[in-house]
C-alpha positions in Angstrom: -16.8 28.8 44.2 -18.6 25.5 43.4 -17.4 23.1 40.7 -19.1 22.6 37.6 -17.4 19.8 35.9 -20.0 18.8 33.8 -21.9 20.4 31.1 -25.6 20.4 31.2 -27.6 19.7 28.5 -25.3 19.7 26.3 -24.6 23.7 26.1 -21.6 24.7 26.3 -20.6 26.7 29.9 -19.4 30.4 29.1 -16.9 32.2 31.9 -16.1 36.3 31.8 -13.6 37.6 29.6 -11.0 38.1 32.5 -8.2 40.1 31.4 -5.9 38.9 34.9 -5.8 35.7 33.9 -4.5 36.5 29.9 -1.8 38.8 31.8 -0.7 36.2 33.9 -0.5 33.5 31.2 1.7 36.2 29.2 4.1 36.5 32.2 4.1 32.8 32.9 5.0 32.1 29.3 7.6 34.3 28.8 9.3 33.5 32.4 9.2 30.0 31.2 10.6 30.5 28.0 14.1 32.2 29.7 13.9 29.1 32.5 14.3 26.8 29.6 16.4 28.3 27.9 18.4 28.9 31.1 18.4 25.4 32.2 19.4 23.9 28.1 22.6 26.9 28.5 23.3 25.1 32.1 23.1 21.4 30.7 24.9 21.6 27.6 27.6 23.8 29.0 29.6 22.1 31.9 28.2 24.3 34.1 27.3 21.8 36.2 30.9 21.7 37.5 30.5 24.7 39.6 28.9 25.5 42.5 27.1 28.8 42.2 25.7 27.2 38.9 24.4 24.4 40.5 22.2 26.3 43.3 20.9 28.4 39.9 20.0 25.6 38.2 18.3 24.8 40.9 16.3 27.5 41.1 15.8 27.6 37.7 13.8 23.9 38.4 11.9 24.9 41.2 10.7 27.6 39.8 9.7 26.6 36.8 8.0 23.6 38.4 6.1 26.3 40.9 4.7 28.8 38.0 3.6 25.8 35.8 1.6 24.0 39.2 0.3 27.4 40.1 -0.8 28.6 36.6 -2.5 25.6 36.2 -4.2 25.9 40.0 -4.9 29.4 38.6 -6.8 28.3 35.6 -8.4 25.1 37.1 -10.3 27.4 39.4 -11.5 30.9 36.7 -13.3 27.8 35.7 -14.2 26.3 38.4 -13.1 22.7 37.8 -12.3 21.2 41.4 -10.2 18.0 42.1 -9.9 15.6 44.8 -8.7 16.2 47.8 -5.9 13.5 48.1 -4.7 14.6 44.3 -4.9 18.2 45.9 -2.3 17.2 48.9 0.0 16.0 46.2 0.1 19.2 44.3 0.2 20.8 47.9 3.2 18.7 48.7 5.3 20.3 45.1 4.0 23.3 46.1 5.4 23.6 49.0 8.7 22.2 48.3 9.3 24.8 45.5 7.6 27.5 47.8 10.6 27.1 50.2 13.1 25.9 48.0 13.9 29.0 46.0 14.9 31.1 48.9 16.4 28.5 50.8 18.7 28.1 47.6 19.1 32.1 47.4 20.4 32.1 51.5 22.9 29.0 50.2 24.4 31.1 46.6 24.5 34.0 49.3 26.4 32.2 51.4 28.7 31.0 48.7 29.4 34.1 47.7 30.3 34.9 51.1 33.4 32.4 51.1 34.1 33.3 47.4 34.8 36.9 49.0 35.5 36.5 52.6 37.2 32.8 52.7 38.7 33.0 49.4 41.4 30.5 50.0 39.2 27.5 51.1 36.6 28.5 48.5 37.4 25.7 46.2 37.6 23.1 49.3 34.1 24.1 50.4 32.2 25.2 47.4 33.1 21.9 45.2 30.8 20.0 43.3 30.9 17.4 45.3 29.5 19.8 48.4 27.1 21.4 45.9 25.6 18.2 45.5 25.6 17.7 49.6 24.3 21.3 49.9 21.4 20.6 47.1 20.4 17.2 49.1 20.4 19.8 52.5 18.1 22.0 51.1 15.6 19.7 49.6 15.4 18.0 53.6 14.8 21.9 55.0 12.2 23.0 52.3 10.5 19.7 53.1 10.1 20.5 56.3 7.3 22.9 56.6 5.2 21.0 54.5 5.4 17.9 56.3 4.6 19.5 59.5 1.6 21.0 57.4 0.3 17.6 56.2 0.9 16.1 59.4 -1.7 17.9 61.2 -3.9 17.8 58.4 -3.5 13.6 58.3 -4.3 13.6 62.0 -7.5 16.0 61.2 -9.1 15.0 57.8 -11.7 11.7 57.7 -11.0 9.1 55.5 -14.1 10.2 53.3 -12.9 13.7 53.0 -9.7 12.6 50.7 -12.2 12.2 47.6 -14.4 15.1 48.0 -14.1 17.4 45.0 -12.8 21.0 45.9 -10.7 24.3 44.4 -7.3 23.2 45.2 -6.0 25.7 47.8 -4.3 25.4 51.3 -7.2 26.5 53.4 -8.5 23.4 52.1 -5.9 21.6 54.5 -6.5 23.6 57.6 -9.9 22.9 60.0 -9.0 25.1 62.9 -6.9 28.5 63.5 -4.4 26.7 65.4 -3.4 25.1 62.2 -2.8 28.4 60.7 -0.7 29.6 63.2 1.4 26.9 63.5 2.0 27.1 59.7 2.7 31.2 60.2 4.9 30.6 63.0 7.1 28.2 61.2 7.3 30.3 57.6 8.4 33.4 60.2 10.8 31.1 61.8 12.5 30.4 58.4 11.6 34.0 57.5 14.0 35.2 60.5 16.8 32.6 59.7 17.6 33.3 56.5 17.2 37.3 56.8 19.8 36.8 59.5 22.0 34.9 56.9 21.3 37.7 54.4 22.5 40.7 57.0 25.2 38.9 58.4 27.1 37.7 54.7 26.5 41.4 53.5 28.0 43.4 56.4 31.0 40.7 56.2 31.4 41.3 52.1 31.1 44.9 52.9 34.3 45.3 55.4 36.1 43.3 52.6 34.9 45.6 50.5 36.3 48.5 51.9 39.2 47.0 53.0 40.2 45.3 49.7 43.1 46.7 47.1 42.0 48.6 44.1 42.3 45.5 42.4 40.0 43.4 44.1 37.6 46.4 44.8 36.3 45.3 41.5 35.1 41.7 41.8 34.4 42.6 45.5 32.1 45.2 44.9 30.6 42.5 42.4 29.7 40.0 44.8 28.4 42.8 47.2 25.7 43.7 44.6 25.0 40.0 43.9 24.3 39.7 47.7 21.9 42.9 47.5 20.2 41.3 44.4 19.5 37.9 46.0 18.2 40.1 49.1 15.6 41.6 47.1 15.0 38.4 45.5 14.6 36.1 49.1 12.7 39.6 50.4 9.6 39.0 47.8 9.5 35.4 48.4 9.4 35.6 52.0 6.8 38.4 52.1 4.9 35.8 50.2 4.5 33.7 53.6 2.7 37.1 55.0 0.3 37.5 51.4 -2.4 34.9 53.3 -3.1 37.2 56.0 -3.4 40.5 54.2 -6.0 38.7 52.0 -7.7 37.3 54.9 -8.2 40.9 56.5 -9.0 42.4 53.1 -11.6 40.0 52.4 -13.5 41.5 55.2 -13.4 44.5 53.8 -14.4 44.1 50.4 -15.0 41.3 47.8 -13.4 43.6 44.6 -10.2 44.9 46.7 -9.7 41.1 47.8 -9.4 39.9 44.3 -7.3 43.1 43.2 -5.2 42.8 45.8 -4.7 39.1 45.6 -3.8 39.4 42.1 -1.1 42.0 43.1 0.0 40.2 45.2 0.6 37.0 42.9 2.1 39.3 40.4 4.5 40.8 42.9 4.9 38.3 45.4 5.4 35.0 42.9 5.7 35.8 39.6 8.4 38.6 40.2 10.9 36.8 42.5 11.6 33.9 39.9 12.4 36.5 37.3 15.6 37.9 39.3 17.4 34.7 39.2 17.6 34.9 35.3 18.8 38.4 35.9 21.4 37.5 38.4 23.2 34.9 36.6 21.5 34.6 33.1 22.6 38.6 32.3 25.2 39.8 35.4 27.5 36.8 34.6 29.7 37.5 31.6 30.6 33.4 31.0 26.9 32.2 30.9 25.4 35.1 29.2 27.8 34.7 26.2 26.9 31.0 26.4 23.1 31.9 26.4 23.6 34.3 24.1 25.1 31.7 21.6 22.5 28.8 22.2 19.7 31.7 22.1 20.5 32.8 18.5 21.8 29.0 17.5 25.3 29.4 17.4 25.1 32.5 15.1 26.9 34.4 18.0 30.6 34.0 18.8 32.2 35.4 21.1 35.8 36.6 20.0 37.9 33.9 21.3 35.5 31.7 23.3 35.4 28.7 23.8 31.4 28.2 23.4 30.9 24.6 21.4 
């Protein structure tokens, strides 16, 4: 894809109607639009006081922060505008962090909800704000990891003139040899195994309380169970976004027009979709925070009989 950041004699350049990249924009937009809204509900609420609200709002961040870096990587190369390398490691380097971020954050709520149900007695000694705030500073250092490792080989592999060469901003511009590659695979599967372990192992544990809990804790238990399921599904698409790489790479060798079709299912599937069940989770499931949305969403011309909402 060469760059063509100039225009030549003065005509202007004309791209292909592309229909994938108005459907993404529509999807972007609207995902962005509940983020925001999301993230005003979290900040002028105190929801900042408790845990499980914290790690959303987190997610709410990264996320938003990962579909407006990619939309714009997106668009930068349907019209073939490249950038510099070293700007291109900096996007890489948000990328990255926001690529491993939100699941990282969905193992953590996961895990909260595991000593909300399990543990509930020493739920408000370890799930305080105060720990949130530990646990938030945790999973920036993790999620930071895989991208210094990735950067690290590429520092010790690029030339000094390569930094300002113009190119389309992608990861394979970072990697020179398979090795590279692998080491990057091996260490999203590593993370990939860790937290699916996490996943199992809180479920099967909220499920004996499940069955062993009293009619009236069925109800909240139960709850919590499906939460669990629903951050599964959620950490299951971003994971299987570590694998999306080498699918394209084998499909490329195929064909040209199933590579782009299926790398735009995949970006559909694989990225957009994940950040749209967090909203879901908390933003609709929670009954506190979706009356308080509800209210800021329509301007306060919602009340809620007996709420506190300002």
């Amino acid at each position: 894809m060469a760059a063509n950041n100039s225009v030549v004699g003065g005509d202007s350049p004309k791209y292909k109607f592309n229909y994938r990249v108005v459907v993404v924009q529509v999807l972007v937009s609207v995902f962005l639009f509940i983020n925001f809204l999301l993230i005003r509900t979290f900040i002028v609420k105190d929801f900042y006081t408790t845990t499980r609200y914290i790690l959303f709002a987190v997610t709410l961040l990264s996320d938003s922060i990962f579909l407006i870096l990619t939309d714009i990587l997106l668009i930068l190369s349907y019209i073939k505008i490249t950038m510099q390398v070293w700007v291109c490691v900096i996007t890489y380097l948000f990328l990255s962090l926001c690529t491993f971020m939100t699941p990282v954050t969905l193992t953590a709520m996961t895990l909260e909800r595991y000593v909300a149900v399990c543990m509930p007695l020493r739920h408000g000694e370890l799930c305080s704000s105060r720990r949130a705030l530990h646990c938030v500073l945790i999973i920036h250092s993790l999620s930071f990891v895989p991208c210094v490792v990735v950067l690290s080989t590429f520092f010790a592999s690029a030339s000094n003139n390569f930094y300002f060469q113009g190119r389309i901003c992608t990861v394979e511009t970072m990697i020179f040899y398979k090795w590279q590659r692998h080491l990057r695979s091996s260490i999203g599967q590593l993370y990939f195994l860790i937290m699916c372990i996490a996943i199992v192992f809180c479920y099967v544990k909220i499920m004996k309380v499940a069955k062993a809990a009293s009619t009236e804790d069925k109800m909240s238990t139960w709850k919590g169970l499906r939460t669990v399921i629903l951050h599964a599904v959620q950490l299951s698409l971003c994971l299987i976004q570590l694998w999306c790489p080498f699918i394209e790479a084998a499909v490329l060798q195929i064909n040209l027009t199933l590579y782009i079709n299926v790398r735009f299912f995949n970006y559909i599937t694989f990225i957009l979709a994940p950040r749209c069940i967090s909203p879901l989770v908390y933003g609709l499931r929670d009954e506190m925070f979706f009356h308080a949305l509800k209210y800021y969403a329509l301007c306060g011309l919602y009340k809620k009989p007996s709420s506190n909402v300002p």
